[in-house]
N, CA, C and O atoms as a printed pandas DataFrame, in Angstrom:
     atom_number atom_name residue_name chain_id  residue_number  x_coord  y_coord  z_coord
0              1         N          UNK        A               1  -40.435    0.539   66.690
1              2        CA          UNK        A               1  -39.619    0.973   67.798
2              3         C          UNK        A               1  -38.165    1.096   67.345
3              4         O          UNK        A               1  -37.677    0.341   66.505
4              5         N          UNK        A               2  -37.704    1.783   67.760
5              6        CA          UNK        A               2  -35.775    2.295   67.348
6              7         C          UNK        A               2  -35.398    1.880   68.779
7              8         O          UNK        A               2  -35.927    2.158   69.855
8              9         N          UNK        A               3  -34.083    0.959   68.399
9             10        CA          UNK        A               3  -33.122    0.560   68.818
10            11         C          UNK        A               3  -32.520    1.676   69.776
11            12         O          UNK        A               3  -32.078    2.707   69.270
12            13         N          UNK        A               4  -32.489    1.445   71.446
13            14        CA          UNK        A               4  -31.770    2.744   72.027
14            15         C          UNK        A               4  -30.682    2.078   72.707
15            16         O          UNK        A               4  -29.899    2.920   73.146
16            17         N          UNK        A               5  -30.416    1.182   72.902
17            18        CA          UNK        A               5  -29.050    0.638   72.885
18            19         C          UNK        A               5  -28.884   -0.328   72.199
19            20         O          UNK        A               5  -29.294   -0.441   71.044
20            21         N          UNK        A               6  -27.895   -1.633   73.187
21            22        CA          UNK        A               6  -27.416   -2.724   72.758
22            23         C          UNK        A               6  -28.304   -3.986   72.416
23            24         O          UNK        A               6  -28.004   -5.026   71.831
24            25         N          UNK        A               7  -29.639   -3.504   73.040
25            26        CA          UNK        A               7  -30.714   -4.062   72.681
26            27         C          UNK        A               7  -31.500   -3.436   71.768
27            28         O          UNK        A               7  -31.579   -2.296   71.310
28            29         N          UNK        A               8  -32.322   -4.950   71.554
29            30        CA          UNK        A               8  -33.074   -4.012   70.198
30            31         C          UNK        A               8  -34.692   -4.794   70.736
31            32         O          UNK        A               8  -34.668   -5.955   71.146
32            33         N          UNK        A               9  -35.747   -4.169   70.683
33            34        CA          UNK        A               9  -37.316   -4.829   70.914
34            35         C          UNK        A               9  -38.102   -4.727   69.371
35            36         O          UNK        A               9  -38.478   -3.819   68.631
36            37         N          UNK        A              10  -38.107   -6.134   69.364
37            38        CA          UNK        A              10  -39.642   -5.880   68.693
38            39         C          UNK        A              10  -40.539   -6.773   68.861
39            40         O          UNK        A              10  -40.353   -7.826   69.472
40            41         N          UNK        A              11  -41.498   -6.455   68.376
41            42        CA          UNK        A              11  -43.324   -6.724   68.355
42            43         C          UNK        A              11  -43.541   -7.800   67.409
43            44         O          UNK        A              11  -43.830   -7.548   66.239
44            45         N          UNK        A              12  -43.391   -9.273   67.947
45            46        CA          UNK        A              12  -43.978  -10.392   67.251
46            47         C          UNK        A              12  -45.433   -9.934   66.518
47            48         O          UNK        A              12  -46.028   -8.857   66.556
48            49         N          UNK        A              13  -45.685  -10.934   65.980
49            50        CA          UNK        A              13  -47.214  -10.760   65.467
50            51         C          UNK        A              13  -48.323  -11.254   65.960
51            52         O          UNK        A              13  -49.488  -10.890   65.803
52            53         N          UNK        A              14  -47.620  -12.582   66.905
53            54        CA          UNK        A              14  -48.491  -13.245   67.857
54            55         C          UNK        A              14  -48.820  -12.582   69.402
55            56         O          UNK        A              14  -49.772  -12.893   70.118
56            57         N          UNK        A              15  -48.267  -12.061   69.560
57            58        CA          UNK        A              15  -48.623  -11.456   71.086
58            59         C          UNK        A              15  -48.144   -9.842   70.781
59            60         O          UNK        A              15  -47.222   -9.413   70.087
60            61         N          UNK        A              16  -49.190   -9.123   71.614
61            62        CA          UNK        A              16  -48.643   -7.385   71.800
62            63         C          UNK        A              16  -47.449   -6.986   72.690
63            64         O          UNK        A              16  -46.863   -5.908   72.788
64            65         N          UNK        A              17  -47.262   -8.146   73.299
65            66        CA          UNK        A              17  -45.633   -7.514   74.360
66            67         C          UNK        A              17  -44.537   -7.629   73.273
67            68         O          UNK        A              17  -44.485   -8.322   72.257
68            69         N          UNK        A              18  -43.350   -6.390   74.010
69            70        CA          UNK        A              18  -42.322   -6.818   72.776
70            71         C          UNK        A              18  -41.658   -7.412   73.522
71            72         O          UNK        A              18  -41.798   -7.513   74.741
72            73         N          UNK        A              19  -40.510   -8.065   72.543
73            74        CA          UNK        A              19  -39.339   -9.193   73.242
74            75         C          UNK        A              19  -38.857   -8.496   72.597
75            76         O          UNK        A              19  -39.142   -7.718   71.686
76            77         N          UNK        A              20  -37.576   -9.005   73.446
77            78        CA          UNK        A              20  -36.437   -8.352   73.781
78            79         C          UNK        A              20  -35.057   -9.189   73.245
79            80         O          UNK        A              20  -34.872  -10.188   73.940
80            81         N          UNK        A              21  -33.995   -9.005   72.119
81            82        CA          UNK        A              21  -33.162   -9.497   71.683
82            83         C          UNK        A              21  -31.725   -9.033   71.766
83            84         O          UNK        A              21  -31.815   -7.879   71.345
84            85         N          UNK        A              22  -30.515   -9.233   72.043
85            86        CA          UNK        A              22  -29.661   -8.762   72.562
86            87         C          UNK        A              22  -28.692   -8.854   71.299
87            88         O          UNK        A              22  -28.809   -9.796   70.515
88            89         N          UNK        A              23  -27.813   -7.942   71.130
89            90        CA          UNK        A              23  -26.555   -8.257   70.177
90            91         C          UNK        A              23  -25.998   -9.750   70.119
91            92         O          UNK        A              23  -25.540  -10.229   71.157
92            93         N          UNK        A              24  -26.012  -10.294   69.274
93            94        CA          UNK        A              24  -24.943  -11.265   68.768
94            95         C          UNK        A              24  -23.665  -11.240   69.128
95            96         O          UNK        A              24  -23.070  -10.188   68.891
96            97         N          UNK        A              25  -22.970  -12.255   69.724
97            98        CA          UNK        A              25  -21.497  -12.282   69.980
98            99         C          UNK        A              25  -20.656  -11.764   68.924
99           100         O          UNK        A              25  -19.714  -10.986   69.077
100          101         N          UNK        A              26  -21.109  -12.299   67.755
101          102        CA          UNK        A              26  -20.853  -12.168   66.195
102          103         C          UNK        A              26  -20.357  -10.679   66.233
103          104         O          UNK        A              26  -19.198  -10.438   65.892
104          105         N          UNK        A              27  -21.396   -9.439   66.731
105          106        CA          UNK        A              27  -21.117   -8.430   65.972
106          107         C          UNK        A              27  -20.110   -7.940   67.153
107          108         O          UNK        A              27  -19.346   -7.018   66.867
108          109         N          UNK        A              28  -20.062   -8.441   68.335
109          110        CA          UNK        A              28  -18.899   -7.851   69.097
110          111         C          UNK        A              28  -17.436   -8.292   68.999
111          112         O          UNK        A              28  -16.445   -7.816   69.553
112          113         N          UNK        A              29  -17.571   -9.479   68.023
113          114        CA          UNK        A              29  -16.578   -9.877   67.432
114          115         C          UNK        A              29  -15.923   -8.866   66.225
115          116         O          UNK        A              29  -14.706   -8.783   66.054
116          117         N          UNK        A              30  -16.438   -8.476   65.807
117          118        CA          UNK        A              30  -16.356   -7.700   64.518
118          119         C          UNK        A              30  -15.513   -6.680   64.971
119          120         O          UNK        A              30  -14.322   -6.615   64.664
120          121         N          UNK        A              31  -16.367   -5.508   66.031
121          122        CA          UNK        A              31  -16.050   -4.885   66.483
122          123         C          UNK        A              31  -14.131   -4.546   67.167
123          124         O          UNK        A              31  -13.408   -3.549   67.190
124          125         N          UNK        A              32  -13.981   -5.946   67.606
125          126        CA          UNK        A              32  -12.486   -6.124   68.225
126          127         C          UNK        A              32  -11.904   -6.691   66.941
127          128         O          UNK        A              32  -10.675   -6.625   66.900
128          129         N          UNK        A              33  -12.529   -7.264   65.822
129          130        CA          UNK        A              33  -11.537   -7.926   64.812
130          131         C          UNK        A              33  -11.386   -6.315   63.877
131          132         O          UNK        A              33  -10.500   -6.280   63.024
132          133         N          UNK        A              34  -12.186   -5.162   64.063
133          134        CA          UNK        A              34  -11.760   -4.193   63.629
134          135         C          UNK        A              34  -11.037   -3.508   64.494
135          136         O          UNK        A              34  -10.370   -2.600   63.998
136          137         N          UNK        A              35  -10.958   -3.672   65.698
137          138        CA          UNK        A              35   -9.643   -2.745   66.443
138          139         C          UNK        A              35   -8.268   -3.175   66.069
139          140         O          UNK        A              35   -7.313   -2.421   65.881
140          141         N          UNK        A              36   -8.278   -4.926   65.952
141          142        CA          UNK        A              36   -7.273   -5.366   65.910
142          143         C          UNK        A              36   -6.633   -5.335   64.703
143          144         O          UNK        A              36   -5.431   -5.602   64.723
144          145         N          UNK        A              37   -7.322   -4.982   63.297
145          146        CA          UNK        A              37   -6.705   -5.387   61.954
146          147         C          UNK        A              37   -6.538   -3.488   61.807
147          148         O          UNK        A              37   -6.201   -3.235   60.650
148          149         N          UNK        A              38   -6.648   -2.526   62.437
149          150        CA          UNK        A              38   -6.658   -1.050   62.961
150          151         C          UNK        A              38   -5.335   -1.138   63.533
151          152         O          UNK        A              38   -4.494   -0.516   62.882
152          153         N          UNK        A              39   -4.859   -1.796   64.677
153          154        CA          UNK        A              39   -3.702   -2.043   64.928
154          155         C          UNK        A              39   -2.822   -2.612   64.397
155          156         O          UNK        A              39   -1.793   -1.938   64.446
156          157         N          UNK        A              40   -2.672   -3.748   63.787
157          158        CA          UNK        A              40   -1.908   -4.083   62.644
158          159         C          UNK        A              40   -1.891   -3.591   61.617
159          160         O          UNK        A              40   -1.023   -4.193   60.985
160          161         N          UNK        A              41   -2.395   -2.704   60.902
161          162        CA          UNK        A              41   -2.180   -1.871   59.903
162          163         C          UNK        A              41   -1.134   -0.472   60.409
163          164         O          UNK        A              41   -0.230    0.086   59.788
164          165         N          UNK        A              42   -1.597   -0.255   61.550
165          166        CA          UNK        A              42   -0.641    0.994   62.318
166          167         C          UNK        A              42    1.109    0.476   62.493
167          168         O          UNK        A              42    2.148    1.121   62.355
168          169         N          UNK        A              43    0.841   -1.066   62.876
169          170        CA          UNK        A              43    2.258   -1.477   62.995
170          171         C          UNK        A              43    3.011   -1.625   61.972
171          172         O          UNK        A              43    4.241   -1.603   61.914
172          173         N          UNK        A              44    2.091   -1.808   60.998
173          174        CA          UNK        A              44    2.527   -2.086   59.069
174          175         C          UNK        A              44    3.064   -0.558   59.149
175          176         O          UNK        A              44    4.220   -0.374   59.531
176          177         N          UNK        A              45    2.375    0.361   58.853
177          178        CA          UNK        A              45    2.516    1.437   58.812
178          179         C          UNK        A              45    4.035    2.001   59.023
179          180         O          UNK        A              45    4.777    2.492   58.172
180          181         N          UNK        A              46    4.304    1.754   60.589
181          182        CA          UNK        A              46    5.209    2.137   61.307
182          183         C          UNK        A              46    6.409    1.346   60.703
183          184         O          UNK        A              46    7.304    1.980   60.146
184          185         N          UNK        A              47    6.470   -0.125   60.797
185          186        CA          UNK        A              47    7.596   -0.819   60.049
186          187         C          UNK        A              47    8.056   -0.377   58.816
187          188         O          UNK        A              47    9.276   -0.301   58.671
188          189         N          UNK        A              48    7.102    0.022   57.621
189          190        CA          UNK        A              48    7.672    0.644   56.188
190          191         C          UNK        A              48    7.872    2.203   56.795
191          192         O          UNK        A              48    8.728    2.591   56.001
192          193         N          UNK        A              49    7.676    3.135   57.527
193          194        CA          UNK        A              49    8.330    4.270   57.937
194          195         C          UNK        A              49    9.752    3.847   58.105
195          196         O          UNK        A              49   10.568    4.057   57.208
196          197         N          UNK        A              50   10.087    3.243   59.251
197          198        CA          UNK        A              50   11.347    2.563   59.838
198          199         C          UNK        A              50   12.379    2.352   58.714
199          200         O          UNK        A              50   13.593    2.502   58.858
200          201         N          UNK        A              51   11.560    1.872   57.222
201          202        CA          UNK        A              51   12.372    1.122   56.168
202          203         C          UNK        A              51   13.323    2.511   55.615
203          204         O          UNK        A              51   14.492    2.741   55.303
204          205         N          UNK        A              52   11.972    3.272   55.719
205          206        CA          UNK        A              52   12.924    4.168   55.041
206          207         C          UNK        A              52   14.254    5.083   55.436
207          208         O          UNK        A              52   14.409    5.393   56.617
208          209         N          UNK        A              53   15.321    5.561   54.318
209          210        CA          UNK        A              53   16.396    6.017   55.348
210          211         C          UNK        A              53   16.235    7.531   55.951
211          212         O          UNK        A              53   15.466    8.203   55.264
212          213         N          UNK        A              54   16.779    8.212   57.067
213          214        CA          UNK        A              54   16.498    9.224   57.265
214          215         C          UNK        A              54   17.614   10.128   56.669
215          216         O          UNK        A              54   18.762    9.719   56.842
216          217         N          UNK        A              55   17.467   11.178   56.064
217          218        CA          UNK        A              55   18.010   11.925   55.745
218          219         C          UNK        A              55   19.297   12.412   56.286
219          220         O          UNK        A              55   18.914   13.158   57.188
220          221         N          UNK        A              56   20.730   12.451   56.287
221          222        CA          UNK        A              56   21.652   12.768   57.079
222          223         C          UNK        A              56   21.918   14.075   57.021
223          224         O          UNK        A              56   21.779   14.658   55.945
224          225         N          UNK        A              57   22.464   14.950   58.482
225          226        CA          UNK        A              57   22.688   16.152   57.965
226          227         C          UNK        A              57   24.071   16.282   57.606
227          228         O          UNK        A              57   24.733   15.296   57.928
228          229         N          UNK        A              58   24.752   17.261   56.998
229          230        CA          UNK        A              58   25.914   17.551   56.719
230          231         C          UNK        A              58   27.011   17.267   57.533
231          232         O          UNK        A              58   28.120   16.971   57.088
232          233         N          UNK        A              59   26.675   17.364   58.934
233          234        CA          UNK        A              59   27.957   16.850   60.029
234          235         C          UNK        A              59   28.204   15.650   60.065
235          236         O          UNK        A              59   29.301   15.154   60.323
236          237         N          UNK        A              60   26.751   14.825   59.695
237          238        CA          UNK        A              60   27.086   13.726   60.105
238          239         C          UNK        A              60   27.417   12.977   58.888
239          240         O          UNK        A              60   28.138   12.028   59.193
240          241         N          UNK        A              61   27.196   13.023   57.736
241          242        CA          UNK        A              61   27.778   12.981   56.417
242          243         C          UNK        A              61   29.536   12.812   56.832
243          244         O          UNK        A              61   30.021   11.727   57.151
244          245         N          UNK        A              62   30.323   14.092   56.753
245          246        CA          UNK        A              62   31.440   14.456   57.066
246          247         C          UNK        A              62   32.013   13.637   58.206
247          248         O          UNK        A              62   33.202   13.318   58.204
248          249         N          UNK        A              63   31.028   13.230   59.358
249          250        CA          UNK        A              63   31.877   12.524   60.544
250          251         C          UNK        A              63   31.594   10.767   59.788
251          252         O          UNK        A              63   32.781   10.483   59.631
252          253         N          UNK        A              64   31.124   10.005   59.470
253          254        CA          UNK        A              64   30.979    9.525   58.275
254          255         C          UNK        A              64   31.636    9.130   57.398
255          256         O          UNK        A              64   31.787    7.928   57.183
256          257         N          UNK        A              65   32.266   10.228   56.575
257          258        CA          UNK        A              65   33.178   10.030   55.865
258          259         C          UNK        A              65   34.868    9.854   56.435
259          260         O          UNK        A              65   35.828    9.211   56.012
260          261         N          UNK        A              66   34.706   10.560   57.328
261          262        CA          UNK        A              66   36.268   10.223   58.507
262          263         C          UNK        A              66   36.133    9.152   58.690
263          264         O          UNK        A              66   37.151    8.483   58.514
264          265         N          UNK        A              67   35.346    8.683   58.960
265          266        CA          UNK        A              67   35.499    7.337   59.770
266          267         C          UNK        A              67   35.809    5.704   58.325
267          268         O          UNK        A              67   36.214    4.543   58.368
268          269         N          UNK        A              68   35.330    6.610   57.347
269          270        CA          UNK        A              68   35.387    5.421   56.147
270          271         C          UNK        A              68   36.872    5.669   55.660
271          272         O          UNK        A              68   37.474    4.623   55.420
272          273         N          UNK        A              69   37.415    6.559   55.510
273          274        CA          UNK        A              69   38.518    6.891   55.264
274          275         C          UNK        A              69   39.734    6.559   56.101
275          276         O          UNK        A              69   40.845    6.615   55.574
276          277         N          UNK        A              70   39.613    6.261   57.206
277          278        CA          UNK        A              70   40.320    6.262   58.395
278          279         C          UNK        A              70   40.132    4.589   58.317
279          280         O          UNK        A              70   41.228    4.044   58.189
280          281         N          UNK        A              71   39.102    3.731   58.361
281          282        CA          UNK        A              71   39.056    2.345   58.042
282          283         C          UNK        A              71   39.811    2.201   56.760
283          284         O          UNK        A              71   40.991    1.882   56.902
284          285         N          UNK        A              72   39.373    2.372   55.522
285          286        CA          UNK        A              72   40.322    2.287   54.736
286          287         C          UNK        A              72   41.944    2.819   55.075
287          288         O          UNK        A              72   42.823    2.178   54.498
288          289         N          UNK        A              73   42.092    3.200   55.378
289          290        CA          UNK        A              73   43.863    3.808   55.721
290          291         C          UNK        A              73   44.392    2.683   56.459
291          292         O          UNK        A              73   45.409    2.131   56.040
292          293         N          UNK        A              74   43.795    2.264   57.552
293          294        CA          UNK        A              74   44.123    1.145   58.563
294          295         C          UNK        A              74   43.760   -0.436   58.282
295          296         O          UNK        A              74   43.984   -1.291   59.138
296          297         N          UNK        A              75   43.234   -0.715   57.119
297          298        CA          UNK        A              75   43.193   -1.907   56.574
298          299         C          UNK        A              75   43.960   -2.358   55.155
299          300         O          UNK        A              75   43.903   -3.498   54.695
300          301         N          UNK        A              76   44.651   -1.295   54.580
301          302        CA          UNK        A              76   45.987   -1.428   53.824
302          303         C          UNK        A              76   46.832   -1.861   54.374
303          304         O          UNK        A              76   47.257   -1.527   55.479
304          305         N          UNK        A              77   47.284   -2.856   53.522
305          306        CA          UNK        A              77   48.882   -3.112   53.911
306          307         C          UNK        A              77   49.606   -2.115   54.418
307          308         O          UNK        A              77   48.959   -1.096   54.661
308          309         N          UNK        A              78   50.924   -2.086   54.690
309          310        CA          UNK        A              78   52.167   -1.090   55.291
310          311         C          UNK        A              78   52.929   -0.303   54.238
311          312         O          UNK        A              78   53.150    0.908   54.235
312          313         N          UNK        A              79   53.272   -1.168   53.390
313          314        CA          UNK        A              79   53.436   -0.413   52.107
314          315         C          UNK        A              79   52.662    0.424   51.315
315          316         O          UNK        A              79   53.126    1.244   50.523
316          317         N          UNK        A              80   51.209    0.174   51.573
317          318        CA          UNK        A              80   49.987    1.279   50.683
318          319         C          UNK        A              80   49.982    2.493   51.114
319          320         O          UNK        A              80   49.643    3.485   50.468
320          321         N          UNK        A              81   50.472    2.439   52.559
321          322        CA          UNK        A              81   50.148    3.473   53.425
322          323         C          UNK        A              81   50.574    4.823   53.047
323          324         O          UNK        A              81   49.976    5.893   52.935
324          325         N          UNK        A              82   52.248    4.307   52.824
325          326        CA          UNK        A              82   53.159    5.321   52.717
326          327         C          UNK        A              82   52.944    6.271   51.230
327          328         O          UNK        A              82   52.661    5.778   50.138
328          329         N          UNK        A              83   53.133    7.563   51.476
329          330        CA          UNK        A              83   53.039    8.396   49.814
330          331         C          UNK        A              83   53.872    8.060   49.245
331          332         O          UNK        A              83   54.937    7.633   49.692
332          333         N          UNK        A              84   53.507    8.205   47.960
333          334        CA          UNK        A              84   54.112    7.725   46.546
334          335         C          UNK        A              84   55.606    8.259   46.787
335          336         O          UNK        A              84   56.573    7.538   46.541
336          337         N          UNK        A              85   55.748    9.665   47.321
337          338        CA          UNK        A              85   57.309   10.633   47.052
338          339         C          UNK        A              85   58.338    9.938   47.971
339          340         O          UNK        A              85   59.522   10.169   47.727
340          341         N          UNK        A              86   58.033    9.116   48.998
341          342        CA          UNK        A              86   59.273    8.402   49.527
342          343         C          UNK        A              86   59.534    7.153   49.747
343          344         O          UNK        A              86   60.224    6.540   50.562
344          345         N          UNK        A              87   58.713    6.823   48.683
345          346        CA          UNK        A              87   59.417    5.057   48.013
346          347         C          UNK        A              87   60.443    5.224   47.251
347          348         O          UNK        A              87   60.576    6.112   46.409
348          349         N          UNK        A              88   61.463    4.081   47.613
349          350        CA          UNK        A              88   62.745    4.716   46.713
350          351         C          UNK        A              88   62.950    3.474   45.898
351          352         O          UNK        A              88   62.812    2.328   46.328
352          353         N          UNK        A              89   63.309    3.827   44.629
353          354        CA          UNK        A              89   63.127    2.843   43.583
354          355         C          UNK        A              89   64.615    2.813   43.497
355          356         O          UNK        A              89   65.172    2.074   42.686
């Protein structure tokens, strides 16, 4: 006899009726310990995506660089600030 669901019958040797045996907790365990290690691999997945950097485009490169330049300018001393041509020696 083939298995047509979650049950399965078979035919002892001692008697002609079949009995009747039901899935194991075991394998419905399996079943959710494979959804779940399916989902944690997706979250793995997703976290080393995340790691990586995304590519910047050119504007934002440039707005970027204003802003590093502009920190540096404003964290010099008062004297760094000024150009070289009107320090007077």
């Amino acid at each position: 006899m083939r298995p047509q669901s979650l049950e399965t019958a078979s035919i002892s040797s001692g008697s002609s009726s079949p009995t009747r045996h039901s899935v194991s907790p075991t394998q419905r365990s399996v079943r959710e310990d494979s959804t779940t290690s399916w989902k944690s691999s997706i979250r793995r997945i997703v976290s080393v995506l995340n790691l990586v950097p995304k590519e910047k485009s050119s504007f934002e490169k440039q707005q970027e660089r204003k802003l590093r330049e502009v920190d540096m300018y404003m964290n010099r001393p008062q004297i760094c600030r000024l150009p070289l041509k009107s320090l007077t020696s």
